[in-house]
C-alpha positions in Angstrom: 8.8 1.4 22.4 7.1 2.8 19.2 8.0 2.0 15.4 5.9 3.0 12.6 5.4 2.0 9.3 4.3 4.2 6.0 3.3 2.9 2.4 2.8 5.5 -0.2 1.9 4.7 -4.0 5.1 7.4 -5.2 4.1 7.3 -9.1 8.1 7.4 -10.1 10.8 7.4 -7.6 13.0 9.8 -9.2 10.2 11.9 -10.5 9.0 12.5 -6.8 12.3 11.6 -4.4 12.1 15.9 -3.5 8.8 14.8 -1.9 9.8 11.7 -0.6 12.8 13.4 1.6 10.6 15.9 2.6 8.7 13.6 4.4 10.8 11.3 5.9 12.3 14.8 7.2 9.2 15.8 8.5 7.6 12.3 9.9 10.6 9.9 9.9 8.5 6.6 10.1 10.9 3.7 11.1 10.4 1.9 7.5 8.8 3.7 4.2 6.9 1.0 1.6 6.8 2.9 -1.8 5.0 1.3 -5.0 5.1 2.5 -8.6 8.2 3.3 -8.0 9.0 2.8 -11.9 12.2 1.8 -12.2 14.5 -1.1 -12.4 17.0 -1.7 -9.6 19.9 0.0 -10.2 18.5 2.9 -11.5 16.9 3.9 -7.4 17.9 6.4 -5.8 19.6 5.5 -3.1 21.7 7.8 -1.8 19.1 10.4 -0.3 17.3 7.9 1.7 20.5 6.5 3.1 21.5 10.2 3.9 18.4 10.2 6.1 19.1 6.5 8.0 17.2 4.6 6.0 20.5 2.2 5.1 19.0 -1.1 4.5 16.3 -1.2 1.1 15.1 -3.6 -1.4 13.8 -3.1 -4.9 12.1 -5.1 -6.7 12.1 -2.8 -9.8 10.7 -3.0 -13.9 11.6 -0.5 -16.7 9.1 2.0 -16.8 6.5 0.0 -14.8 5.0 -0.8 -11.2 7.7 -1.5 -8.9 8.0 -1.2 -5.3 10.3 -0.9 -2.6 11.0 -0.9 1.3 13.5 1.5 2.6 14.1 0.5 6.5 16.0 2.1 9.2 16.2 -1.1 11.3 17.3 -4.6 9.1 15.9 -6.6 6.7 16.0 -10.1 6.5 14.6 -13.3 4.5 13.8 -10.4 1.2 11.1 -12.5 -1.2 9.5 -11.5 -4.5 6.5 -13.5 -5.2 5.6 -13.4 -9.0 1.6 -13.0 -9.1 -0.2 -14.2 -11.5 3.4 -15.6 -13.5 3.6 -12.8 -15.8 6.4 -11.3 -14.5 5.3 -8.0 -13.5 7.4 -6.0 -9.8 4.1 -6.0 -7.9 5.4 -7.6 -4.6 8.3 -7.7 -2.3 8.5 -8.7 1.4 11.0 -8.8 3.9 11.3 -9.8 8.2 12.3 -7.2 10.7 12.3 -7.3 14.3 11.2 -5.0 17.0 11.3 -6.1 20.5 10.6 -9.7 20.6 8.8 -9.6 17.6 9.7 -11.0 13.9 7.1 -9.3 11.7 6.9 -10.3 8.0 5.9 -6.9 6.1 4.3 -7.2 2.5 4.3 -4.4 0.1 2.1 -4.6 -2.4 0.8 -2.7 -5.8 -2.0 -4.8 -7.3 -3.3 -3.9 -10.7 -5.4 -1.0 -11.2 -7.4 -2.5 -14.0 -8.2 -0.4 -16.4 -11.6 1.6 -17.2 -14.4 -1.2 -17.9 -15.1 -3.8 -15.4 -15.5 -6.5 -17.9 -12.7 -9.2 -18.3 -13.9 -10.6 -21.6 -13.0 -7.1 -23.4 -10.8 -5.6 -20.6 -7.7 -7.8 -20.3 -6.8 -5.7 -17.6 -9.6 -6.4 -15.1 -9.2 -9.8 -15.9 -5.4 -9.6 -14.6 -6.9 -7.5 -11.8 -9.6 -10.5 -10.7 -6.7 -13.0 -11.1 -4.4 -11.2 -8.8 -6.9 -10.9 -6.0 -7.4 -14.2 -6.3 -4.0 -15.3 -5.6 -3.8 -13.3 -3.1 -6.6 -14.8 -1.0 -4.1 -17.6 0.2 -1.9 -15.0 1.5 -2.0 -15.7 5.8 -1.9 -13.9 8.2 -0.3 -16.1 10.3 1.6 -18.4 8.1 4.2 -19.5 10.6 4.5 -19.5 14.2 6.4 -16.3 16.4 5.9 -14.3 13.3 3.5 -11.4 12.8 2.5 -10.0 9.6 2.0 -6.4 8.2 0.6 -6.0 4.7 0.4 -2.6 3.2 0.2 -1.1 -0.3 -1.4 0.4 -3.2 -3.9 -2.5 -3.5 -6.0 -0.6 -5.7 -9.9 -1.3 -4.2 -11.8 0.7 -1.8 -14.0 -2.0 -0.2 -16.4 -0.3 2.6 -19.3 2.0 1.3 -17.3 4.6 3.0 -14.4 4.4 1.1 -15.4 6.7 -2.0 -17.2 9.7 -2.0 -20.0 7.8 -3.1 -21.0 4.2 -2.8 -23.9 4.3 -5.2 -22.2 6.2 -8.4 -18.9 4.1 -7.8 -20.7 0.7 -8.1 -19.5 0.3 -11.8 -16.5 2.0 -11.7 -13.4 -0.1 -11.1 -11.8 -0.3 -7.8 -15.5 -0.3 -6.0 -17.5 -2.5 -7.9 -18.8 -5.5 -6.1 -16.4 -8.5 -7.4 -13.5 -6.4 -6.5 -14.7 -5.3 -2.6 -16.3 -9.2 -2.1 -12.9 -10.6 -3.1 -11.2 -8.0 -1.2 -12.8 -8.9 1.7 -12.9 -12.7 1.0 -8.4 -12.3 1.3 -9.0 -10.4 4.7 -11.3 -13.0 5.9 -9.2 -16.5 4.4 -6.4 -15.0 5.8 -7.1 -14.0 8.6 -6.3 -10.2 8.6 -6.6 -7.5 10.7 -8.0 -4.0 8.2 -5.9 -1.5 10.5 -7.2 1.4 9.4 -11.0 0.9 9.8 -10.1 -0.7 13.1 -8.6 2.4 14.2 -11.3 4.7 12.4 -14.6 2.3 12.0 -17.1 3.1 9.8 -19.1 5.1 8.8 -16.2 7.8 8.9 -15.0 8.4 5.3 -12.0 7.0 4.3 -9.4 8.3 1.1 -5.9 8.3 0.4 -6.2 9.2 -3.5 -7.8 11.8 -5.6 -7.7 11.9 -8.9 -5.2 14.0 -11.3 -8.3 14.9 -13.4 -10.4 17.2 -10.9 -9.2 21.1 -11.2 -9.4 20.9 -7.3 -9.0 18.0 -6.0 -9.7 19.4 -2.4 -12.6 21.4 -3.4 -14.1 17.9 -5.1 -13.2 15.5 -2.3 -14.2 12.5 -4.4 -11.4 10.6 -3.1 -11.1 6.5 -2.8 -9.2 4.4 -0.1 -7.1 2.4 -2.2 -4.2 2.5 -0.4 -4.2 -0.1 2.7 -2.3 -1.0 6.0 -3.2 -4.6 7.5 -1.7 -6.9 9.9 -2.4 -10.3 11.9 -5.0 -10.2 14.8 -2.2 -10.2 17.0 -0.7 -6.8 16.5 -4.0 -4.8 16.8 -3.9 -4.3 20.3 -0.7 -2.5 19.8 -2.4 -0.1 17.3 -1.6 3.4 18.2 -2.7 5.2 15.5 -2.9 6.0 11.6 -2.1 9.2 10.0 -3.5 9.7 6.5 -1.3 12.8 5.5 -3.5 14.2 3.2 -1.5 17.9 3.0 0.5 15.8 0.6 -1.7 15.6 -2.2 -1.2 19.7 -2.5 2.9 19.5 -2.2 4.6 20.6 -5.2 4.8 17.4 -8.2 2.7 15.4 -6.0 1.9 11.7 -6.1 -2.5 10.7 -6.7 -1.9 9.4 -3.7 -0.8 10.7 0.1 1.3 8.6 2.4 -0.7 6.2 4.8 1.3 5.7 8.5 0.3 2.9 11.1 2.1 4.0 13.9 2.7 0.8 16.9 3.4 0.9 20.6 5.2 -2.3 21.0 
């Protein structure tokens, strides 16, 4: 028995649900986490991802901000919000399905991006970033017993060397400098998790699920960043198939920064 899960940083919903059908057409993963959706609640569009099996979703939307969402073909249960850093923003929602025996908690995240100078006393928005990561290092793993954990997301932070297209000219530039990638690791290690993706493709094989809006060819470039993540608890790494980074997406039509990111399980 297989299942697989994809999280893909969407940047608008309604902007890009063409895209967004055309891959569930083309990959159908059992459950699709989407951030940046930008939108609140009731303004999702729900009706095409239903059309395609996908009938059980939570939002947890804002007005022209962040956002995410998980649209599921099996059932979700136990749906939570957790308000980081108490300022209200739609940067987390979470939610149990099952899958053989299993109860897995899945997190989807979208953590700050931080604006353009790594400096919290005149950048605000690295501050929030710093904060967020911070409460997110008591995030387990393993927080209860007979339930596994996925975490996946736009978490904004390449951590490994091999994560941008190069370590030494993206020390200072936010997502790779070292307080970010030393607190992004310090969460993996308190809690306990599992960094799918570099467990499945170890270092020092390059790494990147974005590229930037502002190159004239992006593929040409390749200066591309993993920012986008899939983790789980210890537990569910030996059932690691595989994950697809479908970077042809990048070049569809409207696209997203960012490409979906698939973990796909043989449970």
């Amino acid at each position: 028995m297989t299942f697989s899960v994809t999280t893909w940083n969407i940047n608008s919903v309604r902007l890009r649900m063409p895209i967004v059908e055309q891959f569930l057409v083309r990959h159908k993963p059992d459950i699709l986490c989407l951030q940046e959706i930008k939108c609140q609640e009731h303004e999702f569009p729900l009706q095409p991802l239903k059309d395609l099996g996908y009938q059980h979703i939570i939002i947890h939307g804002q007005k022209g901000y962040h956002g995410v969402a998980i649209a599921s073909k099996v059932p979700l249960t136990e749906d939570h919000r957790q308000n980081y850093c108490g300022v209200g923003d739609a940067r987390h929602i979470s939610a149990i399905f099952e899958r053989g025996s299993r109860r897995i908690r899945l997190h989807n995240f979208y953590v700050p991006a931080g604006g353009d100078e790594p400096n919290r006393e005149i950048n605000p928005k690295f501050g929030h970033k710093l904060d967020f990561i911070e409460e997110m290092k008591g995030l387990k793993a393993d927080p209860m017993p007979g339930i596994s954990s996925i975490l996946v997301g736009d978490l904004n932070i390449a951590p490994l060397e091999h994560d941008v297209w190069s370590h030494k000219q993206m020390l200072k530039i936010i997502s790779h400098t070292p307080v970010e990638t030393e607190g992004m690791m310090e969460i993996i290690r308190k809690g306990g998790w599992l960094d799918l993706m570099r467990h499945h493709v170890p270092e020092p094989q390059k790494l990147y699920t974005w590229w930037s809006y502002r190159a004239k060819d992006w593929q040409a470039a390749d200066r591309g960043r993993r920012l986008d993540h899939i983790w789980s608890s210890p537990d569910l790494g030996p059932f690691l198939d595989r994950v697809d980074i479908l970077k042809e997406a990048r070049g569809w039509n409207q696209p997203s920064d960012h490409v979906p990111v698939t973990a796909v399980f043989k449970i």
